[in-house]
N, C-alpha and C positions, 0 to 999 in steps of 0.2 A: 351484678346489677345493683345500682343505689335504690335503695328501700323510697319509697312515695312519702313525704313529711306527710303525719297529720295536721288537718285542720279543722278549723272550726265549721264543723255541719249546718248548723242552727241556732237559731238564737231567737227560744220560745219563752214568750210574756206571760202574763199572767195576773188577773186582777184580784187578789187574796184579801178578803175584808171579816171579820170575827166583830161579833155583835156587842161590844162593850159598852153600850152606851144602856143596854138593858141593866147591867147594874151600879151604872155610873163612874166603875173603874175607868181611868185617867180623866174624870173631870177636872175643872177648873175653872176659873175667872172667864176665859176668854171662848173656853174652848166646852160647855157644857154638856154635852154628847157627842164626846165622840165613838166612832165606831174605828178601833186600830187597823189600820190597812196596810197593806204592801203590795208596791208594783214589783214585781218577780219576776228574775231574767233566768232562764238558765242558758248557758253555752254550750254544746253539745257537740264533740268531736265526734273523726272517725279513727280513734285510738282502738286498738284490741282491748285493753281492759277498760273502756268504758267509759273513761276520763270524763265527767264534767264540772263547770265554775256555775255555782249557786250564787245569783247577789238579787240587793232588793233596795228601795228606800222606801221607807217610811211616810203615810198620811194618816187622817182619820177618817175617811171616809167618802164621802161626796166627793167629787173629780179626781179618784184614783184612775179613773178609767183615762183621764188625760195623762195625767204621770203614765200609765202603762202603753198609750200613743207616742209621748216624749222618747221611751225605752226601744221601742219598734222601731222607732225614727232610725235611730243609730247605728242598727244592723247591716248596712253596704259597707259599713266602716270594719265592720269584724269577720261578719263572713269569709271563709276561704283563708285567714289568715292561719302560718301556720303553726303548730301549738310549740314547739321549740322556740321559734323566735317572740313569740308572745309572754310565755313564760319566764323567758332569758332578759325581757324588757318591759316590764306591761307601762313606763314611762311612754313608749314610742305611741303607743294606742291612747294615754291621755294627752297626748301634745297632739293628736290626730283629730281626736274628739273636741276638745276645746279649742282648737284652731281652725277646724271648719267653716267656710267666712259665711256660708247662707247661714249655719244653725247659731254660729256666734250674733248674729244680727239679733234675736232672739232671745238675746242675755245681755250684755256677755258674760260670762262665767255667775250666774246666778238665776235664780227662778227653778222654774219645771226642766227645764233642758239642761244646766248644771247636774237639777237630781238625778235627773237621768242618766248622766257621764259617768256620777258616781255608783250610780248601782252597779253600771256594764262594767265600767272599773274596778269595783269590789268585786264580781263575778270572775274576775281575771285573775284577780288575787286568790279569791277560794279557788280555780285551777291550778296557778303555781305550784301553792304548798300542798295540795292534794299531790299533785306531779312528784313534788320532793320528798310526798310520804312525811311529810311533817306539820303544826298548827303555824298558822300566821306568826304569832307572836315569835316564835323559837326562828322562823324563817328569814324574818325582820330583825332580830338580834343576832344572830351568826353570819349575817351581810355584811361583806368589805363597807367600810364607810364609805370609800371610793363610790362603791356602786349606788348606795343609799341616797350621797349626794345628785348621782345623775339620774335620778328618779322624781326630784323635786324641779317645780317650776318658779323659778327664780325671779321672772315678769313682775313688776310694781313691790319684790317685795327686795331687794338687792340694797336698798335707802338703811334697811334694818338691820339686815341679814346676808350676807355676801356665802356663795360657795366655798369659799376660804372659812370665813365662821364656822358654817354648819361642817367643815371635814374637820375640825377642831372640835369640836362639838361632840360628834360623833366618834372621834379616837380617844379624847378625853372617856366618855362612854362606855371606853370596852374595858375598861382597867375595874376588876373586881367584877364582870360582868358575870363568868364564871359563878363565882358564888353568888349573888344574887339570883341567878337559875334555881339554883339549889334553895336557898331560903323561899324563894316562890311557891316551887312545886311542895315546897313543906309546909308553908301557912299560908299561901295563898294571896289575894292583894284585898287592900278592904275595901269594905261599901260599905253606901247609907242608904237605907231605904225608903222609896216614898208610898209606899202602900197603905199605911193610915191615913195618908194626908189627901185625900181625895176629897173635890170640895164639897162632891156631894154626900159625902158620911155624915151620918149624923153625931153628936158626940159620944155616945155610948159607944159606938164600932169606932170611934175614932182612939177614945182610952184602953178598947180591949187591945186593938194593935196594935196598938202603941208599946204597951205591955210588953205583948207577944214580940218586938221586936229587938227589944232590952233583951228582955230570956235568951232572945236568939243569937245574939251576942252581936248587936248592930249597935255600933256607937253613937248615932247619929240619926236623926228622921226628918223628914221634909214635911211640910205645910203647904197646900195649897192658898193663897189668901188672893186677896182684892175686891171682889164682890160686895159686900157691905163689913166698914170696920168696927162696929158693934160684934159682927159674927166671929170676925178675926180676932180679935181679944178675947174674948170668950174661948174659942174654938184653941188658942195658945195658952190660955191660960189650964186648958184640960187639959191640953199635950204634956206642959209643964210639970204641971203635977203629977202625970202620969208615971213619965219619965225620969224624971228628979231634975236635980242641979246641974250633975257631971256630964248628961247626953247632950250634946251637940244637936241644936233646933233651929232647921233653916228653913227660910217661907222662899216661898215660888210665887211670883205676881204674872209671870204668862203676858207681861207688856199692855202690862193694864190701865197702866197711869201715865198721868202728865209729870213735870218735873218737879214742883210742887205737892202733888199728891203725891209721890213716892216720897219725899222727903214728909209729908206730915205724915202717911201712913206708916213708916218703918220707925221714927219717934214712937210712933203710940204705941207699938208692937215690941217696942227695947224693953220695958222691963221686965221681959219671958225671956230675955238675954238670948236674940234669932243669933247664928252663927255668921249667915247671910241672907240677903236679898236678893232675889235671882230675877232675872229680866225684868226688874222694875219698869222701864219703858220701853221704847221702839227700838230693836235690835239692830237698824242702823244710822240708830242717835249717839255717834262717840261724843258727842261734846256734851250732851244729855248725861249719858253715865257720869261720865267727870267729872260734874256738878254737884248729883247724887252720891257720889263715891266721897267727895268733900264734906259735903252736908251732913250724913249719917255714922260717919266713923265713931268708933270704932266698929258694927256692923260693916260686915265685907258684904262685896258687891260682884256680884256670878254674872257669867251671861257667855250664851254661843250657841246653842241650842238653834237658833233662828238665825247666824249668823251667816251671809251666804258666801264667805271665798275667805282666802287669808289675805286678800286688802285690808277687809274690814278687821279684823283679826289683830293688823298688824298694827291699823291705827288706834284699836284700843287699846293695846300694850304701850304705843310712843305715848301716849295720852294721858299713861298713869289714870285710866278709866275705870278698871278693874281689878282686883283683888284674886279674884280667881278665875281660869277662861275654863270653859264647859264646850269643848266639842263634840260634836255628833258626828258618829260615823255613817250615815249616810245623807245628810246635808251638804255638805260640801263635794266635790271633786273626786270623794272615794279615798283611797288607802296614800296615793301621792300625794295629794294635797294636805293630807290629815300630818302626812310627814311634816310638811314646810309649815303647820300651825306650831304642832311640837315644838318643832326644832324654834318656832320665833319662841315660843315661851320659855324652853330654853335659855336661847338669847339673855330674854327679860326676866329670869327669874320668876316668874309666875307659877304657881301650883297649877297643872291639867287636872280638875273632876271632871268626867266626863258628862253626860245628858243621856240616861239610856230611859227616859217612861217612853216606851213605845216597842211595839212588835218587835223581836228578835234585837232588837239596840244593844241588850246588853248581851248578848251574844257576839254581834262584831266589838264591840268596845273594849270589851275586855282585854281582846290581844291587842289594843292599839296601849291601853296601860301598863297595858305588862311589857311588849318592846321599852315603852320609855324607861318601867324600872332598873329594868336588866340594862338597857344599853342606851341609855341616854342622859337622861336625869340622876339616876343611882339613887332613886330615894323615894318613901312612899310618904313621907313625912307631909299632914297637912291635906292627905290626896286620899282621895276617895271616888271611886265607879258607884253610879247612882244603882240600883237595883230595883224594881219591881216584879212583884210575885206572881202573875199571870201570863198566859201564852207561849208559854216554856214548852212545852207536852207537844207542841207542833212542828218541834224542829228533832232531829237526828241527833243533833250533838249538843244538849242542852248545857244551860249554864249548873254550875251544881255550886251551892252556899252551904258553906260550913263556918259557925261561931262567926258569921259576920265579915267572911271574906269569900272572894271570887275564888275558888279552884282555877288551878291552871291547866286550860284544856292539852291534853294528848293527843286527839285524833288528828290527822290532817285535815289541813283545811282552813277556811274562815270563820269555822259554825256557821254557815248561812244554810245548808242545806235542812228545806223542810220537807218533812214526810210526805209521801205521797197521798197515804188518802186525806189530811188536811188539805192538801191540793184542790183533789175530786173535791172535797167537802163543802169548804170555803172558798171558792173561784166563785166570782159574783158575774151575772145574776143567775148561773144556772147551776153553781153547783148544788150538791144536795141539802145540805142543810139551808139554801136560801130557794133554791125550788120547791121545797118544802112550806118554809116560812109563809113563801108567795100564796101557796097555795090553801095553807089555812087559815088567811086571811080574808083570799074570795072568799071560802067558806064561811068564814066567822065576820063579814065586815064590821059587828059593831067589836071587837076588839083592839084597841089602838096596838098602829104598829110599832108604837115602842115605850111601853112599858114602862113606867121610870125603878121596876123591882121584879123579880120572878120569881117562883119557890124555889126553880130550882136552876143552875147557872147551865149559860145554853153551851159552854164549852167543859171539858175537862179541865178539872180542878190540877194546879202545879203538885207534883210530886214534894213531901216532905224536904225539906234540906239534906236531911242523909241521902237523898236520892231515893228513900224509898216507897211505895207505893203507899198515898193517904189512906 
């Protein structure tokens, strides 16, 4: 008798939100308090060993509970599906999900309902390589290019990038891919860190970290800026000093400014010598960049973070907009579409840094840099995964920094999977630490609920770089 395929059982959400805005970690220009969120899908088969796909996107706070509606939406499309042929293609299930003509009406391919495609889609992904017993990254580089290519959606971007390119592309790629493995897994891929650069630091924590990030062997820090540029100059000019000459110092504006104010603002900022300018304005201003990107040279000009599909992507690259494209692995489409960004920058010869401030970011990121090194681009030169030091401790398969590079994970998987009791803990509004929160607040009404400082941090603190316990 032929064995029943499994499938997929369930496919439970989850509203996950950690209180960062009590100590002002990931603030900014635009985004003051945030609180980091994540709408959380898992996939749940009926496999004997227990098989599931962890995936998530990213917000800070306030209308995660939509994004986890958007996530909910999309379950008639997965259900019942069976896990062989889902793992063997998970392209068939993003050409299902972005093709959908009620939920496309809604988008298309951008907003809430994008994110949402890309969570369940990254979820699909952490199943795969779990299945194959191996990480994303190693999963995505010992892939026929053949297959790679019919993984990508090719729609609005073929003007650029033809299926012929990208299998060019891609077998060019594998030559030296081999060693590159091995140099990986031995020093790992670099980052720059933006953990002093919070705008709300004051300068004393701003020059301790700064410090503290040189010792750690981080070549590079990020700045938060926009807000008023009396503070900005000041606040670079501590970094500066802090750091010296040779660190690499790039300001983040968080799409602050008009075309003009980005162009007077990154002037006055040049002679702390920024590396780059990152979202200087509205992420779907290509002609905007382009202007900016003219104006300020030699300062490079970042940006993707907020960008919503590889349209927009593609036109920054024809546009000569940008200097360096900065994806986010869970903005966009998920693990397919993050392909066909790659592969245009590829194309175009652009550096990928990625964009990981935010909840587990640099957890899926990582493996999307590391495929490129190993079997795409061949090169880290100029390239750098962002990195921030908080909310690590909430996942299973955390990120681990040593001397200022990414380890390259071993376990199977995408890392997306987070622990259970951060589950229980942080699921809003009733998990425990916010049923809690709620409740010592009736208690206490004249205490504000949020704090702009705390004695003591309401989450666990990241584990050392060595991995070992602070």
């Amino acid at each position: 008798m032929t064995p029943t395929p499994c499938r997929v059982t369930a496919v439970d959400t989850y509203d996950i939100r950690f209180p960062t805005s009590r100590e002002l970690a990931g603030s900014d220009a635009m985004n003051p308090d945030p609180d980091y969120s994540a709408a959380y899908v898992v996939l749940r088969t009926d496999s004997p060993d227990g098989l599931e796909g962890h995936g998530f996107t990213f917000t800070i706070g306030r209308g995660n509970e939509v994004q986890v509606a958007a996530v909910h939406a999309l379950r008639p499309h997965v259900l019942g599906r069976p896990v062989d042929a889902l793992c063997a293609d998970p392209g068939s299930l993003h050409r299902d999900l972005v093709g959908d003509s009620q939920l496309r009406w809604l988008g298309p391919e951008k907003g809430v309902m994008h994110m949402a495609i890309g969570a369940v889609v990254n979820a699909v992904w952490d199943l795969a390589a779990k299945r194959a017993r191996t990480p994303l990254w190693r999963l995505l580089a010992d892939a026929d290019p053949a297959w790679l290519v019919s993984q990508v959606d090719f729609r609005y971007i073929a003007d650029a990038l033809t299926p012929a390119d990208a299998l060019t592309l891609l077998r060019d790629g594998r030559a030296g891919a081999a060693r590159r493995a091995e140099l990986l897994r031995e020093r790992g891929y670099p980052a720059y860190t933006t953990s002093p650069g919070w705008l709300g630091y004051g300068d004393e924590k701003l020059t301790r970290l700064a410090r503290q990030a040189v010792a750690d062997g981080f070549t590079q820090i990020k700045l938060k800026v926009g807000a008023d540029l009396d503070d900005d100059v000041r606040r670079c000019r501590a970094a500066r000093a802090a750091v010296g000459p040779h660190i690499r110092l790039a300001v983040d504006a968080n799409q602050r400014w008009n075309v003009d104010e980005a162009v007077r603002w990154t002037c006055a900022l040049a002679p702390f010598d920024p590396y780059w300018v990152e979202e200087p304005t509205s992420p779907d201003d290509v002609l905007a960049h382009a202007a900016i990107r003219a104006a300020v040279a030699p300062v490079k000009v970042a940006t993707g973070e907020h960008v919503q599909n590889r349209v927009v992507f593609k036109q920054l690259l024809q546009a000569d907009a940008i200097d360096v494209l900065q994806l986010d692995a869970a903005r966009v489409g998920g693990v397919n579409e993050n392909l066909a960004i790659l592969l245009l920058a590829a194309r175009f010869g652009v550096p990928v840094c990625p964009h990981a401030g935010g909840v587990g970011l640099c957890e899926l990121v990582q493996h999307l840099s590391m495929f490129d090194y190993v079997a795409l681009s061949g090169t880290t030169e100029d390239r750098v995964i962002e990195y921030v030091d908080h909310l690590h401790e909430h996942f299973v398969d955390p990120v681990v920094i040593r001397d200022g590079h990414y380890t390259a994970p071993t376990a199977p998987g995408f890392s997306a999977t987070m622990r259970p009791e951060s589950l229980a803990r942080f699921t809003y509004p009733d998990g425990t630490f916010w049923a809690a929160d709620r409740a010592q607040r009736t208690e206490r009404p004249e205490q504000p609920e949020r704090p702009e400082q705390t004695e003591q941090t309401e989450h666990p603190q990241h584990p050392r770089q060595d991995g070992a316990a602070a």
